[in-house]
One Martini backbone bead per residue (centre of mass of N, CA, C, O) as a GRO file, in nm:
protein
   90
    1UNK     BB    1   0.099   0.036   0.019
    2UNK     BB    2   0.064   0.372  -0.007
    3UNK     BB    3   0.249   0.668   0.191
    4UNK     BB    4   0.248   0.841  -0.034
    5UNK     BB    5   0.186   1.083  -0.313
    6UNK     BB    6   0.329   0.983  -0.518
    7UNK     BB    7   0.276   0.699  -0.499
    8UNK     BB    8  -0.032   0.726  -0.549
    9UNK     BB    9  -0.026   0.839  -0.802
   10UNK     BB   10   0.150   0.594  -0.950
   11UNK     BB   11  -0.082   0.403  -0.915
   12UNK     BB   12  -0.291   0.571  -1.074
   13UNK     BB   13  -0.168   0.529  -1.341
   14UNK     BB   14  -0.102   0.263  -1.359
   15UNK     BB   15  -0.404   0.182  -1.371
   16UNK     BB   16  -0.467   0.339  -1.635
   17UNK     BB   17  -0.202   0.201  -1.811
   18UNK     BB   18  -0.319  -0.078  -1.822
   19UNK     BB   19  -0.610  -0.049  -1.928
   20UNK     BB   20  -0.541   0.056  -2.187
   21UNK     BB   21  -0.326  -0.172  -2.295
   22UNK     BB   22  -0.557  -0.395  -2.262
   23UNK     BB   23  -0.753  -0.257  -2.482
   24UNK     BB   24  -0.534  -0.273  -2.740
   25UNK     BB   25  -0.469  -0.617  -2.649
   26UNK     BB   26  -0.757  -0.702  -2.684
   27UNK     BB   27  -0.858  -0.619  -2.962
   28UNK     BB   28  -0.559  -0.749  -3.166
   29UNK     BB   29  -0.665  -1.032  -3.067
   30UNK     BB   30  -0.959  -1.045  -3.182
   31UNK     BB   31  -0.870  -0.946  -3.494
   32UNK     BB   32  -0.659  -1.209  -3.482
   33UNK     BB   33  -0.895  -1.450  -3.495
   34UNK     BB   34  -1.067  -1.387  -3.671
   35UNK     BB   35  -0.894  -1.433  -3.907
   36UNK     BB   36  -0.819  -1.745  -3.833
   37UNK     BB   37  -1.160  -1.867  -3.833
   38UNK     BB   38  -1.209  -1.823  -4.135
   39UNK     BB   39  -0.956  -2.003  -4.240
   40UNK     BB   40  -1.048  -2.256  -4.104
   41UNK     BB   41  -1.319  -2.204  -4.281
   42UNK     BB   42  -1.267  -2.132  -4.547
   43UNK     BB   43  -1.310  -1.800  -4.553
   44UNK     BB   44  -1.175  -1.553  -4.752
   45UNK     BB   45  -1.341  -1.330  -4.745
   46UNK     BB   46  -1.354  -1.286  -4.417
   47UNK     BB   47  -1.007  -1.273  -4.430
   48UNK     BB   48  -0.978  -0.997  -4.587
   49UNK     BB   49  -1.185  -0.831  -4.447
   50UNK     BB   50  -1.004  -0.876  -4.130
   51UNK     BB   51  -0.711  -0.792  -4.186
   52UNK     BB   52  -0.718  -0.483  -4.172
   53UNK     BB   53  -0.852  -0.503  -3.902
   54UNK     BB   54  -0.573  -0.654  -3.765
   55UNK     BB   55  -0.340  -0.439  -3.857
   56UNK     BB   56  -0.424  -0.192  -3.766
   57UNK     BB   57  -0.443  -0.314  -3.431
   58UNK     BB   58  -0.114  -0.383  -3.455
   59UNK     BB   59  -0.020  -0.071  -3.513
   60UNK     BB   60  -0.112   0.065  -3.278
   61UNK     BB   61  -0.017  -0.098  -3.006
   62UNK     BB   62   0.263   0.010  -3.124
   63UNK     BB   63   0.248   0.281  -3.080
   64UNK     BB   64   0.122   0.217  -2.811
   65UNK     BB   65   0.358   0.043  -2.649
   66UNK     BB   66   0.196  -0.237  -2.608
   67UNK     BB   67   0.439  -0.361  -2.802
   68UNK     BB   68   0.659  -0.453  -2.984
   69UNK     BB   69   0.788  -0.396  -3.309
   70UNK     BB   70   0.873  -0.722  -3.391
   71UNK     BB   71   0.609  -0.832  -3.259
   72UNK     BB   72   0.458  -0.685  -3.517
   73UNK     BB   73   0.570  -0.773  -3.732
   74UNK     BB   74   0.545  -1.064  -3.717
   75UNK     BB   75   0.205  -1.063  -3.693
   76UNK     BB   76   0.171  -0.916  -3.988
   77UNK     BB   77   0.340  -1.161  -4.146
   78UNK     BB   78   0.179  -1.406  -4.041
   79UNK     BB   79  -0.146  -1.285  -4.118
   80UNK     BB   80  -0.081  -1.270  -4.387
   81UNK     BB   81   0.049  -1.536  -4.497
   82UNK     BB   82  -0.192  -1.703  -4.416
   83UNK     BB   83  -0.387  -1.535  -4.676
   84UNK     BB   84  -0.207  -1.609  -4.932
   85UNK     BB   85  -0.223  -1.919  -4.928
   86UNK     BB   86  -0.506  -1.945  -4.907
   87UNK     BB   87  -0.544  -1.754  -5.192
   88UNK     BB   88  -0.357  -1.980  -5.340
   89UNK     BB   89  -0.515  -2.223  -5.293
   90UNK     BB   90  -0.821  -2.144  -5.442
   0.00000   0.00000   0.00000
């Protein structure tokens, strides 16, 4: 428990740039389920109309620190990737 002033100002901070952080990466989660979830179901016009809106989701979460640069680079690569191929398959 926070004894000082500043002590708990920053706990109040911390409280709200957690859920925040939290907010951002749940959206970028669910964004790139739904991509997932339309590619098993072999659904390819779903997995392409959700691909913009899950890169947007991806490209934000980097940009507020909520993930690394890299770690957004993987998953953009990689759900890309996962969609040019069922494309190319189709």
């Amino acid at each position: 428990m926070a004894n000082h002033k500043q002590a708990e100002k920053r706990n109040r901070q911390r409280i709200k740039r957690r859920s925040r952080n939290l907010l951002h990466l749940s959206t970028m989660r669910t964004y790139m389920k739904r991509v997932r979830k339309a590619l098993d179901s072999k659904d390819l016009e779903a997995a392409q109309a959700a691909l913009p809106l899950a890169l947007k989701a991806i490209g934000k979460a980097n940009s507020k620190g909520v993930i690394h640069s890299k770690t957004a680079s993987r998953y953009t690569s990689r759900i890309q990737l996962a969609v040019n191929r069922a494309t190319a398959e189709a």
